[in-house]
C-alpha atoms as a printed R data frame, in Angstrom:
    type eleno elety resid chain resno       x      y       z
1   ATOM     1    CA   UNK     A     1   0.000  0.000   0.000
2   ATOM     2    CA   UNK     A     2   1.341  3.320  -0.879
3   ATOM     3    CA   UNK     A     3   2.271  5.212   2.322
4   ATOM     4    CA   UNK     A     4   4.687  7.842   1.137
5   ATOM     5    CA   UNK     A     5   3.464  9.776  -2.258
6   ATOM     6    CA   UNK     A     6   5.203 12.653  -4.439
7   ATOM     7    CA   UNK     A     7   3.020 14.866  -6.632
8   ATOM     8    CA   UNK     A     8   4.129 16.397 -10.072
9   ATOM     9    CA   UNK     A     9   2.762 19.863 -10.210
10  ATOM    10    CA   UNK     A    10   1.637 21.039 -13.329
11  ATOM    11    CA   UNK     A    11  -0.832 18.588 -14.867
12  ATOM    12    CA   UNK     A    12  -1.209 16.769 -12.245
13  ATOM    13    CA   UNK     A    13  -2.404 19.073  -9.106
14  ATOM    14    CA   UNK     A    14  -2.934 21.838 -11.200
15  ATOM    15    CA   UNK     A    15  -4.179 22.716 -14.744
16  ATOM    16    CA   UNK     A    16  -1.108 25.398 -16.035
17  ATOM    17    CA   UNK     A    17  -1.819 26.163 -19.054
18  ATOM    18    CA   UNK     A    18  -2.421 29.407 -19.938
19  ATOM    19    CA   UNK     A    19   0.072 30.650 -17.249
20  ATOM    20    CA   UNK     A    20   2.671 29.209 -18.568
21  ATOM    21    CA   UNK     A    21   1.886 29.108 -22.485
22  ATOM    22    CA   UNK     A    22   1.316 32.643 -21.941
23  ATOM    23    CA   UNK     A    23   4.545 33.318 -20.374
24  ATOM    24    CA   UNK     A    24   6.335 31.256 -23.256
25  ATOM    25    CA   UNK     A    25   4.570 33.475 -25.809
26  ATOM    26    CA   UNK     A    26   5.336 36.372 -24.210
27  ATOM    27    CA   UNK     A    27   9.202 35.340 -23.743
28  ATOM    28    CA   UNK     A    28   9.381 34.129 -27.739
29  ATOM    29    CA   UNK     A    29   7.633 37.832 -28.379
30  ATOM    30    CA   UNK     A    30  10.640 39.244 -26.223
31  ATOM    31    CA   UNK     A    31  12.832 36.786 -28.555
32  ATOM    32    CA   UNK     A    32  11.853 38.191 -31.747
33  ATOM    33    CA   UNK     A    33   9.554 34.856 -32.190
34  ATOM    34    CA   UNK     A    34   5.512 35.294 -32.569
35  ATOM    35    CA   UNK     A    35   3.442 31.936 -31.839
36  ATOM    36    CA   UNK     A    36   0.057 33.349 -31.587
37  ATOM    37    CA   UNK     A    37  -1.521 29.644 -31.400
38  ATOM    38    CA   UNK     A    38  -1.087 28.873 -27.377
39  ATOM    39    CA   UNK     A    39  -2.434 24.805 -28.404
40  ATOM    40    CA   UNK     A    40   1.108 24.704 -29.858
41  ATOM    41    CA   UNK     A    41   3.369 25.515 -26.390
42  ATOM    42    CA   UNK     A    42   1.424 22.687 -24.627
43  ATOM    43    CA   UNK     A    43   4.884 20.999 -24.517
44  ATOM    44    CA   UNK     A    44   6.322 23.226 -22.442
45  ATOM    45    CA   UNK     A    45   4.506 21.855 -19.566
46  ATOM    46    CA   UNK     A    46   6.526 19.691 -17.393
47  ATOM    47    CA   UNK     A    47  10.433 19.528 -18.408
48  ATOM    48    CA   UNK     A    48  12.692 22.265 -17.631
49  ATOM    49    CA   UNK     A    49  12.403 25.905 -19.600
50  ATOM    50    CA   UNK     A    50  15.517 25.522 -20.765
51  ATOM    51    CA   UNK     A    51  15.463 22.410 -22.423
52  ATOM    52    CA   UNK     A    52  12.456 23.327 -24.144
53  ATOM    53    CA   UNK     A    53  13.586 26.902 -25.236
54  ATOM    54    CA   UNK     A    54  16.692 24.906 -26.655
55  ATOM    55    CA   UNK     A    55  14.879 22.004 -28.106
56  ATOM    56    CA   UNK     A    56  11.788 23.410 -29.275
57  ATOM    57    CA   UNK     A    57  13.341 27.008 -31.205
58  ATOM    58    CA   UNK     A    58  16.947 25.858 -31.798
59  ATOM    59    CA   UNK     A    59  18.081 28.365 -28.973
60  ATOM    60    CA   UNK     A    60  21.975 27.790 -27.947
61  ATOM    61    CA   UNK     A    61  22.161 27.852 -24.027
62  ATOM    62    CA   UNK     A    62  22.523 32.063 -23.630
63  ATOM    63    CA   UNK     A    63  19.553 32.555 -25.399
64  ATOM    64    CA   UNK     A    64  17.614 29.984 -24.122
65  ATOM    65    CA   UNK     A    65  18.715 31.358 -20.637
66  ATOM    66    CA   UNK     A    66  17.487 34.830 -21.653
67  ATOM    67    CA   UNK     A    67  14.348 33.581 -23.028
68  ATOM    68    CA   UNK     A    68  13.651 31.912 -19.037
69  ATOM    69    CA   UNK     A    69  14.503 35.425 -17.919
70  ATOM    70    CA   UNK     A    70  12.092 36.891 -20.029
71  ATOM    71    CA   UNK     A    71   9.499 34.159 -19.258
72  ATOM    72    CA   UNK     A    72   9.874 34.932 -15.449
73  ATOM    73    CA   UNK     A    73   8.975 38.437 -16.325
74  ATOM    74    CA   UNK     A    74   5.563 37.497 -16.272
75  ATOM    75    CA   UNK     A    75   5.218 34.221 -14.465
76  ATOM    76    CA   UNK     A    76   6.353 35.655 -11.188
77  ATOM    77    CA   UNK     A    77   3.675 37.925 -11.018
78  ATOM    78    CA   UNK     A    78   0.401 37.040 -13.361
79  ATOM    79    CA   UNK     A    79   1.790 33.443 -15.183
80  ATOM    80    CA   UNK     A    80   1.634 31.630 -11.484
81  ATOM    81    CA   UNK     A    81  -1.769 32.364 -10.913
82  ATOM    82    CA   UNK     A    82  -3.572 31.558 -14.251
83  ATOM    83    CA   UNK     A    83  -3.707 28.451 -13.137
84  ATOM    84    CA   UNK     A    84  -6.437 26.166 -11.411
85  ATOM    85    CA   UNK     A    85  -6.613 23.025  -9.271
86  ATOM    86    CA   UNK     A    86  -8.341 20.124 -11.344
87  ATOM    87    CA   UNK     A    87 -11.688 19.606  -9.751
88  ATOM    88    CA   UNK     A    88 -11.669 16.543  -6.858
89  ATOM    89    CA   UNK     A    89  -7.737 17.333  -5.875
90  ATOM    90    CA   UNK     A    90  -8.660 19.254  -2.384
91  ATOM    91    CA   UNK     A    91 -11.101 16.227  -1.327
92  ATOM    92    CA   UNK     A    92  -8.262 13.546  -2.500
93  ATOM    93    CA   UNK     A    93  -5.606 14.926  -0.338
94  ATOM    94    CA   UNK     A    94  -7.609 15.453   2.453
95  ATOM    95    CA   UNK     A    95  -8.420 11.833   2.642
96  ATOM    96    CA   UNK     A    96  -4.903 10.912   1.698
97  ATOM    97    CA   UNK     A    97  -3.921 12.666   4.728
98  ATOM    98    CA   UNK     A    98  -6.754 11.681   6.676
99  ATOM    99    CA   UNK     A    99  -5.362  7.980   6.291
100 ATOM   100    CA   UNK     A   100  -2.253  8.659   7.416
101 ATOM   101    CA   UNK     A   101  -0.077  9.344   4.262
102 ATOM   102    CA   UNK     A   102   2.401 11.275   3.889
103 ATOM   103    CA   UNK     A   103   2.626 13.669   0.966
104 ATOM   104    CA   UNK     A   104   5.734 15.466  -0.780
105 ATOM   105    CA   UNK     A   105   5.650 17.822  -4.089
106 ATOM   106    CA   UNK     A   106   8.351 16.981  -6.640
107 ATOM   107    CA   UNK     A   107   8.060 19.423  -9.130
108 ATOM   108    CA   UNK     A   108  10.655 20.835 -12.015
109 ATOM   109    CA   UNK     A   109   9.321 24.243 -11.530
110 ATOM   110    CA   UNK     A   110  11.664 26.740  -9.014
111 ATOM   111    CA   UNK     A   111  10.372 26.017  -4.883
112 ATOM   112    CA   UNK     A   112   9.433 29.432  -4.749
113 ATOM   113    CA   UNK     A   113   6.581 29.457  -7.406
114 ATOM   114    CA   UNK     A   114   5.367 26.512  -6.469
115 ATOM   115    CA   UNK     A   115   4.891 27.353  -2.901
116 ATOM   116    CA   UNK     A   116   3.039 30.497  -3.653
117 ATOM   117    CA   UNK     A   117   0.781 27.908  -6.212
118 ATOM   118    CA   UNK     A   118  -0.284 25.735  -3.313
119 ATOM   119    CA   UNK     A   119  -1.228 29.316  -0.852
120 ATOM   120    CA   UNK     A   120  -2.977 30.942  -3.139
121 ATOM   121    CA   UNK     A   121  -4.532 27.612  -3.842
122 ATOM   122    CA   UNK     A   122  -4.639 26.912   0.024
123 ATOM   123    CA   UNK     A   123  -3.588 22.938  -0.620
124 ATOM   124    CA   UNK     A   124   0.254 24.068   0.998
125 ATOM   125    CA   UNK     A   125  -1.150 22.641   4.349
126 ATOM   126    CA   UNK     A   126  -1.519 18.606   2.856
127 ATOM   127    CA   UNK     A   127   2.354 18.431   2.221
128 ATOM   128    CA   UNK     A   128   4.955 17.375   4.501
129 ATOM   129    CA   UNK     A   129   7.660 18.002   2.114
130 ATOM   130    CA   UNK     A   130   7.807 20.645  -0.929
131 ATOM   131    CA   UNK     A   131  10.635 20.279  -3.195
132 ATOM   132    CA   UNK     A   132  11.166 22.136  -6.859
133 ATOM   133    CA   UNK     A   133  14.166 23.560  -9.143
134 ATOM   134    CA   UNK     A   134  16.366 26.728  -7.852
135 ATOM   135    CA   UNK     A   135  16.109 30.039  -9.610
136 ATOM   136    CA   UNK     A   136  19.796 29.223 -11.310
137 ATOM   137    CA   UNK     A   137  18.533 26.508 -13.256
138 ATOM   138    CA   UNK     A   138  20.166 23.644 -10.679
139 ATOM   139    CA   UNK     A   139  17.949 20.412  -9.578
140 ATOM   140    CA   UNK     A   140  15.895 21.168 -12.255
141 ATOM   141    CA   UNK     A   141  15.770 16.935 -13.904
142 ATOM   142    CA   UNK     A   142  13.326 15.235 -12.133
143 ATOM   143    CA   UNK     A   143  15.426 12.698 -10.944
144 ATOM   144    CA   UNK     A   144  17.376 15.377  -8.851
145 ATOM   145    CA   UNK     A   145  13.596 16.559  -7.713
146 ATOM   146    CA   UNK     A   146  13.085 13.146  -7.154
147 ATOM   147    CA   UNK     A   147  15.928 12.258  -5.004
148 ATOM   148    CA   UNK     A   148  15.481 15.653  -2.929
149 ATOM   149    CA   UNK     A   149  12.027 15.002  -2.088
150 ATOM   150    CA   UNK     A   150  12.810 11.449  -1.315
151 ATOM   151    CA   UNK     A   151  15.672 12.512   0.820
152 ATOM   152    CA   UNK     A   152  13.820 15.016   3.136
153 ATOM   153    CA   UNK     A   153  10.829 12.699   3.342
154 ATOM   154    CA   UNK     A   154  12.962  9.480   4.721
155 ATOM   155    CA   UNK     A   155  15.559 11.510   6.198
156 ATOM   156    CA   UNK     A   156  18.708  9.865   7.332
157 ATOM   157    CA   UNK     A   157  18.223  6.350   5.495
158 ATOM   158    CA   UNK     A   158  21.116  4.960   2.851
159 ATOM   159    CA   UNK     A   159  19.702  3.790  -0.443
160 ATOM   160    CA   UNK     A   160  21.814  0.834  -0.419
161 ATOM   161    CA   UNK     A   161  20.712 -0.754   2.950
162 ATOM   162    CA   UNK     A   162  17.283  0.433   4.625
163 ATOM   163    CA   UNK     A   163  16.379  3.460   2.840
164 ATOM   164    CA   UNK     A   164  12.647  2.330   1.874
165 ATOM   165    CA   UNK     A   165  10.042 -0.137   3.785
166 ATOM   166    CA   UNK     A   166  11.096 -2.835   1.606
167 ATOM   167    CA   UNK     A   167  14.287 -3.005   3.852
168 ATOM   168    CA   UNK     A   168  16.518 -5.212   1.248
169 ATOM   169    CA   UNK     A   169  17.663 -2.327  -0.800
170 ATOM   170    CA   UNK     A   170  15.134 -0.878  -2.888
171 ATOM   171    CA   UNK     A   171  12.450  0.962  -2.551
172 ATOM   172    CA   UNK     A   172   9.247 -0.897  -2.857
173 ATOM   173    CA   UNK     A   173   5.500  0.082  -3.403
174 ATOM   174    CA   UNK     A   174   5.183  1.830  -0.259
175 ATOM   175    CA   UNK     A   175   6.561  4.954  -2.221
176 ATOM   176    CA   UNK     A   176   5.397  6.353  -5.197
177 ATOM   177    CA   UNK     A   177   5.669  9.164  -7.627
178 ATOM   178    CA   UNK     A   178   2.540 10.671  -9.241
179 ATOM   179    CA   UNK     A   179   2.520 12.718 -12.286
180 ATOM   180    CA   UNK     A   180   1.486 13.593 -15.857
181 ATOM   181    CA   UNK     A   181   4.635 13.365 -17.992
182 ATOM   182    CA   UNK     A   182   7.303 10.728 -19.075
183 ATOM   183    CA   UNK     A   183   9.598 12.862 -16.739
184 ATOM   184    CA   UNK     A   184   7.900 12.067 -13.804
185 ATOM   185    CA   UNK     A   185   8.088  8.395 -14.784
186 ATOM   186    CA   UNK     A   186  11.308  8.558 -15.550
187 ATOM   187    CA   UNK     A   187  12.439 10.261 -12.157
188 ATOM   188    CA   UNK     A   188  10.502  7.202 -10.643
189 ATOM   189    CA   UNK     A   189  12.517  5.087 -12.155
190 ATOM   190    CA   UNK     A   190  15.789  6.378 -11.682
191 ATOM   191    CA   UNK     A   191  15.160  5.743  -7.943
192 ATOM   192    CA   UNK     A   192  13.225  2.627  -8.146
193 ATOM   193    CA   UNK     A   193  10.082  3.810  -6.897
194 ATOM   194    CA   UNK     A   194   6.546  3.315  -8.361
195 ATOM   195    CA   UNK     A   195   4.629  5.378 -10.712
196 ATOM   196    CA   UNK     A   196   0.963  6.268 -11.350
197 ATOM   197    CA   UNK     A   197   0.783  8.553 -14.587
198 ATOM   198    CA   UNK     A   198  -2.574 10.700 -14.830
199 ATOM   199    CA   UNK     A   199  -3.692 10.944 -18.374
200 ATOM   200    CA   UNK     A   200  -5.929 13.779 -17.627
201 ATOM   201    CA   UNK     A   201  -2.575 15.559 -18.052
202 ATOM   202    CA   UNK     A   202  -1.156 16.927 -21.037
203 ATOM   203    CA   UNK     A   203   1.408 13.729 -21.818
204 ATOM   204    CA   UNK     A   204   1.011 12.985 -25.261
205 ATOM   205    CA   UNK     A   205  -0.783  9.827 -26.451
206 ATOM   206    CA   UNK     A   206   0.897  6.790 -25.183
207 ATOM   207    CA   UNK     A   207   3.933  8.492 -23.551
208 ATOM   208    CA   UNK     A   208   2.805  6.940 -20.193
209 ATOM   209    CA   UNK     A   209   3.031  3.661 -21.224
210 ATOM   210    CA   UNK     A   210   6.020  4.404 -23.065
211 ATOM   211    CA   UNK     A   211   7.811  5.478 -19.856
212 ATOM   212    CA   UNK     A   212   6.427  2.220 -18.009
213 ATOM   213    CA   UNK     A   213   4.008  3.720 -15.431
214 ATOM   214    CA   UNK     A   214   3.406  1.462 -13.311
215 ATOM   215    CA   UNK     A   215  -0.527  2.194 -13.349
216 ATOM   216    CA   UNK     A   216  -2.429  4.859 -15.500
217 ATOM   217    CA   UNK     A   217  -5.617  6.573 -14.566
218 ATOM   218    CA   UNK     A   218  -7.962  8.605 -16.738
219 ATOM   219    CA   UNK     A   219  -9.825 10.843 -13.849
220 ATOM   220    CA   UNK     A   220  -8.932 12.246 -10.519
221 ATOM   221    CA   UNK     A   221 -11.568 10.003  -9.517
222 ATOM   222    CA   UNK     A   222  -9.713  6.877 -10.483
223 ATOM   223    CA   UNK     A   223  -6.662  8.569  -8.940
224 ATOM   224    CA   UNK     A   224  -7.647  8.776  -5.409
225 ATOM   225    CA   UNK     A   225  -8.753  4.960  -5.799
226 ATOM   226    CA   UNK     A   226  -5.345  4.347  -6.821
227 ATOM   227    CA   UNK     A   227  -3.508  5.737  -4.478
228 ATOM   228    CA   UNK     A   228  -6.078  4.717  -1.134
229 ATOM   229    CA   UNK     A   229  -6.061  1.031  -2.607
230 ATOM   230    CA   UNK     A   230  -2.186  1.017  -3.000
């Protein structure tokens, strides 16, 4: 039964998108680049900025660097807050909680942003453990968010001995990572933890089961099932 559980962010908690395909269109405007169809940044929710800056407009690491700047801008102050909790994700971490759980964010965007998300969103309260990315682009892979969360929510236990309830090495189903990309997967598997990918997300058609999620749900509905059955 799953006992300790990390949440993606965006796409998973929370619906993003026009925040942050606002924010890219505004930073590609800042660029020289016009994209008036939003539909079309989709993919830059969930991996790092910079990575998609680079991989999505050819940008070499300075630009795409300025073009994060530029994107910050306006996230900081109106991007964060476009933005709204998918209907059913208050109730589900209440009961999560309410069984006993304990809850951790692993997300790729900076601490600080996604701190003020879960305030203004007053869900901050259901989670022992918030972990994101730094402002200087560091931690930003999952897998790092992954193994920081991990690491402040089983403090003081060595991965190669008793670090996870399994107790002969690994971590076993008592731990899992929740999210909406092949990222999030990914990270999960990096660390040998389980995954439940939501497909309510915006992952791509079959990317879950691309990655290897371990279970995929549809609804929130089916997610809270998931995660109280274990």
């Amino acid at each position: 039964m799953y006992q300790y559980i990390l949440f993606d962010l965006d796409g998973t908690l929370t619906d993003p998108k026009i925040g942050i395909t606002t924010c890219v269109q505004y930073a590609l405007h800042k660029m020289g680049i016009e994209e008036p169809d939003l539909d079309k940044l989709e993919p830059f929710i969930g991996p790092p900025l910079t990575d998609s800056f680079r991989d999505f407009y050819d940008m070499d690491e300075e630009k795409a660097g300025q073009a994060v700047n530029y994107y910050r801008e306006r996230f900081s102050t109106v991007g964060l807050f476009e933005n709204e909790v998918y209907p059913g994700i208050p109730e589900m971490l209440a009961e999560l909680k309410k069984t006993g759980k304990r809850l951790a964010i692993a997300s790729s965007k900076p601490t600080v942003f996604v701190k003020k998300i879960l305030e203004h969103f007053e869900i901050c309260q259901y989670f022992d453990v918030i972990v994101g990315s730094e402002l200087d682009g560091t931690r930003s892979r999952k897998e790092e968010v992954v193994e920081e969360a991990l690491r402040q929510l089983l403090p003081g236990q060595e991965k190669e001995t008793e670090k996870y309830p399994d107790g002969n090495g690994g971590i076993d189903r008592a731990v899992v990572m929740v999210g909406d990309r092949k990222f999030d997967v990914e990270g999960a598997k990096e660390h040998g933890i389980a995954s439940v990918g939501v497909a309510y997300g915006y992952a791509a058609e079959g990317e879950l089961a691309e990655a290897g999620a371990d279970v995929i749900v549809e609804t929130v509905e089916e997610l809270a099932k998931a995660l109280l059955a274990g």
